[in-house]
C-alpha positions as CSV (number, residue, x, y, z in Angstrom):
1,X,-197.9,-124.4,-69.9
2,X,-194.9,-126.7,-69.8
3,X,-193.9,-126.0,-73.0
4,X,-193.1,-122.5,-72.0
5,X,-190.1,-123.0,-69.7
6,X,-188.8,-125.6,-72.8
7,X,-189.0,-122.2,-75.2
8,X,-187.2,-119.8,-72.8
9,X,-184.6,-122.1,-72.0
10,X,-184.1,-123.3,-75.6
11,X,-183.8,-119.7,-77.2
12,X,-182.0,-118.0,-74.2
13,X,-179.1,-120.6,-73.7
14,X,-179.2,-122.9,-76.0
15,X,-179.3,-127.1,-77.1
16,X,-178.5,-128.4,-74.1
17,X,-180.3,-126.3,-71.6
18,X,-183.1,-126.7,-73.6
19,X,-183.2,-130.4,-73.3
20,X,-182.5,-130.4,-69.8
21,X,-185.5,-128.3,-69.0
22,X,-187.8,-130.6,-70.9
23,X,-186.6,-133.5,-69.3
24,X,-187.5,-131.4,-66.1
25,X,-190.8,-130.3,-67.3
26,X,-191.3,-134.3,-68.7
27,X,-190.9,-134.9,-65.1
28,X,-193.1,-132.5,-63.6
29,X,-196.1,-133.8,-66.3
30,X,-196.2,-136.9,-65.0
31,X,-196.3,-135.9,-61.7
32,X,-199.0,-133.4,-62.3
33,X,-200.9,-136.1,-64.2
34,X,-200.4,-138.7,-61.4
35,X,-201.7,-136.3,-58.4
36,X,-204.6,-135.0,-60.7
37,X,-205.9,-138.1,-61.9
38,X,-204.9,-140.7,-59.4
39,X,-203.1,-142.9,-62.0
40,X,-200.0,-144.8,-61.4
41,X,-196.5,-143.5,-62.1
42,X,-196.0,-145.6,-65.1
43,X,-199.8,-145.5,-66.4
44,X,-199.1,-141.6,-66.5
45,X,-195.8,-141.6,-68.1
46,X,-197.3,-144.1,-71.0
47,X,-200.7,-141.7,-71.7
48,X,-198.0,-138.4,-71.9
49,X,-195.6,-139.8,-73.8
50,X,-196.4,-138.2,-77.0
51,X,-196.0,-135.1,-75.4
52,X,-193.2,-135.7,-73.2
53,X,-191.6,-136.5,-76.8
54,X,-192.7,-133.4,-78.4
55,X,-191.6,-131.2,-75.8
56,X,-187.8,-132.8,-75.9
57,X,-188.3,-132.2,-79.7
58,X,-189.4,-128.7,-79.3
59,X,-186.0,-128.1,-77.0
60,X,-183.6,-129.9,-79.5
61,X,-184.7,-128.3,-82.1
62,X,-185.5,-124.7,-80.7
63,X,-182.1,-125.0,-78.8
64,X,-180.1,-126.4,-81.8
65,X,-181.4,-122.7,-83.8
66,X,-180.6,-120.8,-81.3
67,X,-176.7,-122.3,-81.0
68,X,-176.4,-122.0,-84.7
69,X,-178.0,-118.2,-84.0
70,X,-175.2,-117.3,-81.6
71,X,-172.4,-119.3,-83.3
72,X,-173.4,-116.7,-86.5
73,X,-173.7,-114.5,-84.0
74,X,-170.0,-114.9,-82.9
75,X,-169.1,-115.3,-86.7
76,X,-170.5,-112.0,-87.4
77,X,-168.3,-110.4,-84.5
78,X,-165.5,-111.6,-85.8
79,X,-165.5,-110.9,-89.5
80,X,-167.0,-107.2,-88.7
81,X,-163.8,-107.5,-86.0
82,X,-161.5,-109.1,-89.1
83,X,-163.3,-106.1,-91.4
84,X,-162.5,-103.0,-89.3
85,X,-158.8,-103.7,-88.9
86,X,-158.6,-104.5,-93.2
87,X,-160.3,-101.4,-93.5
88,X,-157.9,-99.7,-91.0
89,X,-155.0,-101.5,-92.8
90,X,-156.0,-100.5,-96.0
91,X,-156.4,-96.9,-95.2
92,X,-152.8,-96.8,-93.7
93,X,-151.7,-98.3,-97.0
94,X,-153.4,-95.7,-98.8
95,X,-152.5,-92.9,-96.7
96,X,-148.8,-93.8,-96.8
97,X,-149.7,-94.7,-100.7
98,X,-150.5,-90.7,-100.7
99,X,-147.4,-89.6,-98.6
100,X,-145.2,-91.6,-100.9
101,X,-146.7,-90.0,-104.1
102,X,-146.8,-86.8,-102.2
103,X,-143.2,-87.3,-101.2
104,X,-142.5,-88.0,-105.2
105,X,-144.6,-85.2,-106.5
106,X,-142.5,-82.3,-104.0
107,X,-139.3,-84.0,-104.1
108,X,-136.4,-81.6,-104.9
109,X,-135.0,-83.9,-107.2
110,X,-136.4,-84.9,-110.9
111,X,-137.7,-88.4,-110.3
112,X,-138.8,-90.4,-113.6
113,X,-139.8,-94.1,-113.0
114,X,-139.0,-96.8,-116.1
115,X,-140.6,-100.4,-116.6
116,X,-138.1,-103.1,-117.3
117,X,-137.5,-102.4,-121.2
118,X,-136.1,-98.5,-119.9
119,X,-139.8,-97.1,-121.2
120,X,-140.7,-94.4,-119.2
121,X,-144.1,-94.6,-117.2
122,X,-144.0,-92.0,-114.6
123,X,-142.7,-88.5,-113.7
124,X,-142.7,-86.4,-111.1
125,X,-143.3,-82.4,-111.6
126,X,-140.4,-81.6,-111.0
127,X,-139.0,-83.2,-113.9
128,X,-141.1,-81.3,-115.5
129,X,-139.9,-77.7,-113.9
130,X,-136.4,-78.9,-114.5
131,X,-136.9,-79.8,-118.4
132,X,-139.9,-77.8,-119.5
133,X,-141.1,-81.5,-120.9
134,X,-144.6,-82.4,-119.8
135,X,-145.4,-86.3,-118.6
136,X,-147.4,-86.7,-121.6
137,X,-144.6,-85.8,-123.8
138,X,-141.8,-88.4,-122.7
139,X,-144.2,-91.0,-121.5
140,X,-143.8,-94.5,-123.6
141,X,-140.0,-93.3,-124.7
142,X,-137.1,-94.5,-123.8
143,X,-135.1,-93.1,-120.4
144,X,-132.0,-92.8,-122.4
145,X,-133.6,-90.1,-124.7
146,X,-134.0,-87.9,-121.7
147,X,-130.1,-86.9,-122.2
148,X,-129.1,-85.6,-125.6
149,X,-126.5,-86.6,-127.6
150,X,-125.7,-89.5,-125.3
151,X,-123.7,-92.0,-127.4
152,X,-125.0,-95.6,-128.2
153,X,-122.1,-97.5,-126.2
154,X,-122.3,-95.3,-123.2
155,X,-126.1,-96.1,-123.1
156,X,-125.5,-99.2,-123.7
157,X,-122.9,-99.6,-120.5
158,X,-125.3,-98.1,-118.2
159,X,-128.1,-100.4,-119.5
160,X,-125.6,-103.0,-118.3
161,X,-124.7,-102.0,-115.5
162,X,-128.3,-101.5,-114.0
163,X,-129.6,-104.4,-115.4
164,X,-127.3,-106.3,-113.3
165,X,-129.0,-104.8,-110.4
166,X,-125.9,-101.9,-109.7
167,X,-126.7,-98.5,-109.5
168,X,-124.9,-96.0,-111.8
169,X,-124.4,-92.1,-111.0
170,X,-122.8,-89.5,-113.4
171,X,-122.8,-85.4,-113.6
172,X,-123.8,-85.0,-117.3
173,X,-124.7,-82.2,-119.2
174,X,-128.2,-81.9,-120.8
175,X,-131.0,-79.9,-122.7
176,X,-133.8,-78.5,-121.6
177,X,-137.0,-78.4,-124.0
178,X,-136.2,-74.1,-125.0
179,X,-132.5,-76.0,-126.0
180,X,-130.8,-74.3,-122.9
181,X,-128.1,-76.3,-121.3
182,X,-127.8,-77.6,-117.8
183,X,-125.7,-80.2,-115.7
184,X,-127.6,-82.8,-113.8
185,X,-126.6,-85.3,-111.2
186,X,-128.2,-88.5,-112.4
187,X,-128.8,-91.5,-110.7
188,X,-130.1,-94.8,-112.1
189,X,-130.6,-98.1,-110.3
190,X,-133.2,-101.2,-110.0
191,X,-136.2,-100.9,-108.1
192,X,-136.9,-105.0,-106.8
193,X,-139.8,-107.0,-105.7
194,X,-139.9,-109.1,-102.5
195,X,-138.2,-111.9,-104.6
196,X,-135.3,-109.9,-105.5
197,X,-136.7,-109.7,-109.2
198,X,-136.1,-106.2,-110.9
199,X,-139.7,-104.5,-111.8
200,X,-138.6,-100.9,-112.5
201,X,-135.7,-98.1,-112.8
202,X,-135.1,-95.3,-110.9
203,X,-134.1,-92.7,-112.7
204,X,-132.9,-89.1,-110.3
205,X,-131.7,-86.2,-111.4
206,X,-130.6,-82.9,-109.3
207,X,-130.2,-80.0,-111.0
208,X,-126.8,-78.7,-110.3
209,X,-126.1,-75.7,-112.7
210,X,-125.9,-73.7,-109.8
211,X,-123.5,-75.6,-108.1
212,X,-121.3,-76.1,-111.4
213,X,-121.1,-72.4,-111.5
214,X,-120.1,-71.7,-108.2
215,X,-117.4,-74.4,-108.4
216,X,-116.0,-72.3,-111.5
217,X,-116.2,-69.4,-109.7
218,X,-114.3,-70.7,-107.4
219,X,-111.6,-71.8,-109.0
220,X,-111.1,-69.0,-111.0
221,X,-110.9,-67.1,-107.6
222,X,-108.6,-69.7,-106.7
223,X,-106.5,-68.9,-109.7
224,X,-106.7,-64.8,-108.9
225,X,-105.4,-66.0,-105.4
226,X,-102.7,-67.5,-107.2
227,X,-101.5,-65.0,-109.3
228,X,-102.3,-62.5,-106.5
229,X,-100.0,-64.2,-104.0
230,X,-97.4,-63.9,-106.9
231,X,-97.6,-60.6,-107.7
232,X,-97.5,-59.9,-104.1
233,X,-94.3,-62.0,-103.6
234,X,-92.3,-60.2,-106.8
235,X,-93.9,-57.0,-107.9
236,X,-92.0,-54.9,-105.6
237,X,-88.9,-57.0,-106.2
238,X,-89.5,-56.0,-110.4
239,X,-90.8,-52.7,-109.3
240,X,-87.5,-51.5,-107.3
241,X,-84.5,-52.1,-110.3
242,X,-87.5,-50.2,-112.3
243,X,-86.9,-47.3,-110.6
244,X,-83.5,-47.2,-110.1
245,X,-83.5,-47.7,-114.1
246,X,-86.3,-44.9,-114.8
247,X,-84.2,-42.5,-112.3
248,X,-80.9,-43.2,-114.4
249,X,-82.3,-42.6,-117.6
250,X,-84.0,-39.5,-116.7
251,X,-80.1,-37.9,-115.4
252,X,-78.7,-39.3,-118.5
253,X,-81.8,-37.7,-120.8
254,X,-80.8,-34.1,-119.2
255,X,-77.3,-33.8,-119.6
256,X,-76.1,-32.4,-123.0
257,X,-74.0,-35.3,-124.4
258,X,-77.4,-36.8,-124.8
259,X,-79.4,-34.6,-126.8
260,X,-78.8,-36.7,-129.5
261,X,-80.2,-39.9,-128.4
262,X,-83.1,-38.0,-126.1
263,X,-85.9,-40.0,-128.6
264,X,-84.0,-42.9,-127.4
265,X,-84.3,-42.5,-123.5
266,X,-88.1,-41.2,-124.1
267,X,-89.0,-44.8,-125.6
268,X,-86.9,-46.4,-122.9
269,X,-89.0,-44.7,-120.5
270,X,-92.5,-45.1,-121.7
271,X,-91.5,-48.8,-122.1
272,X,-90.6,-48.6,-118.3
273,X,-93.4,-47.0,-117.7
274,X,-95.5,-49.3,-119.2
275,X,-93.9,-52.1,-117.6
276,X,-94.6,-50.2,-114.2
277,X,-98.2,-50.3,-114.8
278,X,-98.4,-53.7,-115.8
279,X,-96.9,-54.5,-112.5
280,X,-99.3,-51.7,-110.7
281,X,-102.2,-53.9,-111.8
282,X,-100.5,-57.2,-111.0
283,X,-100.3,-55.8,-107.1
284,X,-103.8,-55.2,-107.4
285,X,-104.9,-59.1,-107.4
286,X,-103.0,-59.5,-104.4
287,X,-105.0,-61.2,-101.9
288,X,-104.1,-59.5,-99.3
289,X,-103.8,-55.9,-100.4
290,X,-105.3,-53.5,-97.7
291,X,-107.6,-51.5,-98.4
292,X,-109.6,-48.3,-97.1
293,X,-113.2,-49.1,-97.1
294,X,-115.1,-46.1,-96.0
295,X,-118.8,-45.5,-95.7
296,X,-119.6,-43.8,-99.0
297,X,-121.7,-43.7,-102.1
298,X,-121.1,-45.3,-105.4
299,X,-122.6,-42.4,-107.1
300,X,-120.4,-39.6,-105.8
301,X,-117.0,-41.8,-107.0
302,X,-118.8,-41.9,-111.0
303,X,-119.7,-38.0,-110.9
304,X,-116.0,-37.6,-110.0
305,X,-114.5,-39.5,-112.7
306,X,-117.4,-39.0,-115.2
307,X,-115.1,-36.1,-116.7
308,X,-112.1,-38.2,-116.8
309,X,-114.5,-40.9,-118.8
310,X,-115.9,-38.4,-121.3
311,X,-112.7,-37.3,-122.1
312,X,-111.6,-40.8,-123.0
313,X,-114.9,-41.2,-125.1
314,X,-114.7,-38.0,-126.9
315,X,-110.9,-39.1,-128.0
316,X,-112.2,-42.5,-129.1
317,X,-115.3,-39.9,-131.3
318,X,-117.7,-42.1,-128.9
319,X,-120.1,-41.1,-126.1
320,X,-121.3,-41.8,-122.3
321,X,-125.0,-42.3,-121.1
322,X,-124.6,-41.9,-117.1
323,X,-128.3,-43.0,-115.0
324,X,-127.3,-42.7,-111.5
325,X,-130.5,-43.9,-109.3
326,X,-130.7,-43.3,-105.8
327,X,-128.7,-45.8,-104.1
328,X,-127.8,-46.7,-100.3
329,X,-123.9,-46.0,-98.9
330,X,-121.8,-48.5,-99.2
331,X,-118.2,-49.5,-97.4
332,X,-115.9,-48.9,-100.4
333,X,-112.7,-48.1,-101.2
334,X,-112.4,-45.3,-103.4
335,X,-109.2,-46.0,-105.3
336,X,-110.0,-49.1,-106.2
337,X,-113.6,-48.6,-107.2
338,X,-112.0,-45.7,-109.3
339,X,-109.6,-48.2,-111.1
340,X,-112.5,-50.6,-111.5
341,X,-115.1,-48.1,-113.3
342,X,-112.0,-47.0,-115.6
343,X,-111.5,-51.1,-116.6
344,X,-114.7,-51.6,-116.9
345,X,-115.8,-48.6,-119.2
346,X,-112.7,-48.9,-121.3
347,X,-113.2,-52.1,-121.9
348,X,-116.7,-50.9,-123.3
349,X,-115.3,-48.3,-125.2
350,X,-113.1,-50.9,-127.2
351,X,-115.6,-53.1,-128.0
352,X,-117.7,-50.4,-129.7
353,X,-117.3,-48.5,-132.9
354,X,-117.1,-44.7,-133.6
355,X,-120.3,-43.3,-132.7
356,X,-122.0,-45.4,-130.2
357,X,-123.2,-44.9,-126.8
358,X,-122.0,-46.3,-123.6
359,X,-124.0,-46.4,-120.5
360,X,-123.3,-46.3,-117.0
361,X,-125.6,-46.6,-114.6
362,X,-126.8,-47.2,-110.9
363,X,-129.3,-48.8,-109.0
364,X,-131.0,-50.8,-106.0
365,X,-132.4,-54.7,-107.4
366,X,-133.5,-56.8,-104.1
367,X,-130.8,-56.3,-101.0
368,X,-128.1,-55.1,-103.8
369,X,-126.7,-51.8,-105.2
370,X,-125.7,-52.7,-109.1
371,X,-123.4,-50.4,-110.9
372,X,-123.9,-51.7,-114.3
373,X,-121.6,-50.8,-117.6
374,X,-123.2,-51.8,-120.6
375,X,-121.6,-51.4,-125.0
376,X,-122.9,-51.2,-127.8
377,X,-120.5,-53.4,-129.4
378,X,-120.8,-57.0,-131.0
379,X,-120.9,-59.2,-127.9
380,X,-118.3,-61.6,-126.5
381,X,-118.0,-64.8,-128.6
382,X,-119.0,-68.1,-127.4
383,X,-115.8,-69.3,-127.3
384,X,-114.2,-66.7,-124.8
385,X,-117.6,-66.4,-122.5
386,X,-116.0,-69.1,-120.4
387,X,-112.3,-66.7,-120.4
388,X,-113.5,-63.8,-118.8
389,X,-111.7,-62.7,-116.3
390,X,-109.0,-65.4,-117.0
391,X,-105.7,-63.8,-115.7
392,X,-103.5,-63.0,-118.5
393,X,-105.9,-63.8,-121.6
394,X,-106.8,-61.1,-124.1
395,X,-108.4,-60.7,-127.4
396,X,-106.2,-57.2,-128.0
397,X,-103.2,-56.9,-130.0
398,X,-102.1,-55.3,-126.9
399,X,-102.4,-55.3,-123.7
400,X,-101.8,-57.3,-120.6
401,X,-105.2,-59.7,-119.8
402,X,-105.5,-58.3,-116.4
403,X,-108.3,-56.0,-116.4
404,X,-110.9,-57.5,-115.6
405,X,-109.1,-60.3,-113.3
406,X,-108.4,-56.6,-111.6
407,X,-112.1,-56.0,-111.6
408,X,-113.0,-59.3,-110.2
409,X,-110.1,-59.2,-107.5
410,X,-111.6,-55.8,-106.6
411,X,-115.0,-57.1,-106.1
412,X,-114.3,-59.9,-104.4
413,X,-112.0,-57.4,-101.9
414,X,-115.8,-55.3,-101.5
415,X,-118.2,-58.6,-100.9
416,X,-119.4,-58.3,-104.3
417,X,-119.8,-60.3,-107.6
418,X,-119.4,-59.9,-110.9
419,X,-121.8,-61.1,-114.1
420,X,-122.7,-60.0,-117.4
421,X,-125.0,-61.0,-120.4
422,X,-123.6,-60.8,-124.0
423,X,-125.4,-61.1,-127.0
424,X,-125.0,-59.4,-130.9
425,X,-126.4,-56.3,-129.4
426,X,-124.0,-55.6,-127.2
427,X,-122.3,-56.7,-123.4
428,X,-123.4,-55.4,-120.2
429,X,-121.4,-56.1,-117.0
430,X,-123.0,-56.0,-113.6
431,X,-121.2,-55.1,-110.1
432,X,-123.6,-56.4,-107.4
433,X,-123.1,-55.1,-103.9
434,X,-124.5,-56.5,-100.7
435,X,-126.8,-53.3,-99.0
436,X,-125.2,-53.1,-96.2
437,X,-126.9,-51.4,-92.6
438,X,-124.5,-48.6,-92.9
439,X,-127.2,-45.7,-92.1
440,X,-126.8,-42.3,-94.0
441,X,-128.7,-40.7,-96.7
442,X,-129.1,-42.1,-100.3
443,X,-126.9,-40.3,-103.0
444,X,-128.8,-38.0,-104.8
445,X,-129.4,-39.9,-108.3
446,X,-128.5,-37.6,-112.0
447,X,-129.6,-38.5,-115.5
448,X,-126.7,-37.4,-118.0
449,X,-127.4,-38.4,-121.6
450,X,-124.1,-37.2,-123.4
451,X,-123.0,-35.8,-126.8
């Protein structure tokens, strides 16, 4: 019975509680013994000390368990504690682990990653919708092999250059894996550890063929400006004494002392004339030449100069193909758009031999109206693609160059561009127009196939 109370102290709180209750219950023995049996104090205490001994034993050791139970206990709390936030740490580290390759993976930029000998051990797949290359098929080479034809010394500078822990940045021109062409902004530099000791290259690369061509674009616009704002400043200043020359000669050609030389004043005017048109096409790259933009359709202006255009052809023993689809009014001017169709399809007609068939035609692609003019001729050369609409340059034994810088200078006046595609079969230029919310009724389209 007395051991009882040594047990519930012992296991509920512990070593030292224990012991105090069977010092206590020790006590309480040898009182019970001494009123029981009518012994002396110290006669009892002798006869129960065995079990007085036992019962401090029993609370020691019970007691000493039950710390070590609850410092485990404790222990246990605290590593499970110490476990949940590693766990919680780990899974932010993989979470942002999975942003970070997520982040690589959708990046707008080509991202290829490099060990410290410039082997290539990662890309993202964008590199791969840039260059057509799949991972598997530059993984293990060399970085440097990713732009072709780069000389040894230049790889060699960038080497040193990055492995001096500089980054290095260049617009360079490379290959995709179908061999087409395409500028890149690359950018290499070291990737470091804690200690500041290179691990990796970063190698980025933006795509920037776009931009490239806009920046031509725009300086070839630039250069139409140019020439523009000085055909506005002296064409009318060349055009006047001109006139004043034509009007002369033709007094002189009428009166009868010059019958004789009447051949001669007829080449001196078609020479001014010529000259006169040279200079009406030089006004029109002006930049700031007015014009009448109306609300009206592309396809009426080609049915009235279709005649005009056949009759051109049919001198030249070639023909016209006109596919006029339905296409939304536009804000035009008709003079101009007049003068542009007559560049364009004569332009065509050169470029073809006797026999062949140029087409005109219309129609809607996206939020654009294209009037498209295409020959039958042997394409433009490789080495003039970049030329066209160059002010001034021309492959003709005559002419003037300014054509199609007339064209462009149009379009641009009308909010639309000019491209074309060239190959052996042929050169087809394309006039896109922004659609425009300009209400009306479509023009009525017409297929003409001619002679």
């Amino acid at each position: 019975l007395f051991v009882l109370p040594v047990l519930v102290a012992s296991t509920t709180m512990g070593k030292t509680p224990g012991l105090i209750m069977s010092a206590v219950c020790a006590v309480f023995l040898v009182f019970y013994q001494v009123l029981a049996a009518a012994k002396p104090f110290i006669q009892a205490l002798e006869s129960e000390l065995f079990i007085i001994s036992m019962m401090c034993v029993i609370g020691w050791f019970t007691g000493e368990m039950t710390d070590i139970a609850q410092q485990n206990q404790k222990q246990l709390k605290t590593n499970l504690k110490d476990l949940r936030e590693e766990i919680n740490r780990r899974q932010k580290a993989e979470e942002r682990l999975r942003m970070l390759s997520g982040a690589l993976e959708q990046s707008p930029s080509s991202v290829v990653i490099a060990d410290t000998g410039g082997n290539i051990e990662y890309v993202n797949a964008k590199f791969t919708d840039i260059t057509g290359c799949l991972p598997g098929e530059v993984t293990g080479k060399n970085m440097f092999e990713l732009v072709d034809g780069l000389p040894h010394e230049q790889a060699e500078q960038i080497w040193h250059v990055i492995k001096a822990g500089r980054e290095w940045k260049k617009e360079m021109l490379s290959k995709r894996k179908n061999s087409e062409t395409y500028w890149n902004a690359v950018s290499i530099a070291p990737f470091k550890n804690p200690a500041g000791e290179i691990t990796h290259f970063l190698w980025v690369a933006e795509d920037i063929t776009e931009r490239k061509r806009v920046e031509k674009e725009m300086a070839r616009l630039e250069q139409l400006n140019l020439v523009g704002e000085m055909a506005a400043g002296i064409g009318h200043e060349i055009r006047n004494p001109l006139t004043t020359v034509s009007g002369f000669l033709q007094l002189l050609k009428r009166k009868q002392k010059s019958a004789e030389y009447i051949r001669y004043y007829e080449l001196m005017l078609d020479e001014l004339n010529r000259a006169n048109a040279i200079i009406t096409e030089f006004l029109s790259m002006a930049k700031n030449k007015v014009v009448d933009r109306k609300r009206q359709n592309i396809n009426r202006i080609l049915k009235n100069v279709v005649p005009l255009l056949e009759a051109d052809a049919a001198i030249r023993k070639k023909h016209l193909k006109i596919k006029l689809a339905d296409v939304p009014d536009l804000f035009l001017d008709e003079t101009e758009m007049r003068q542009l169709v007559f560049n364009l399809v004569r332009n065509g007609l050169e470029a073809m031999p006797e026999g062949e068939v140029l087409t005109i035609s219309t129609y809607v692609e996206g939020n654009e109206a294209v009037l498209a003019v295409r020959d039958r001729g042997e394409g433009i050369a490789p080495d003039i693609v970049e030329k066209i609409g160059t002010p001034f340059f021309t492959t003709k034994d005559y002419g003037t160059g300014l054509g199609l810088s007339v064209c462009f200078s149009i379009a641009g006046r009308h909010d639309a561009v000019i491209d074309f595609d060239t190959g052996p079969a042929g050169t087809v230029f394309y006039v896109r127009f922004k659609l425009q919310a300009v209400g009306g009724k479509q023009a009525p389209g017409i297929n003409f196939d001619g002679p």
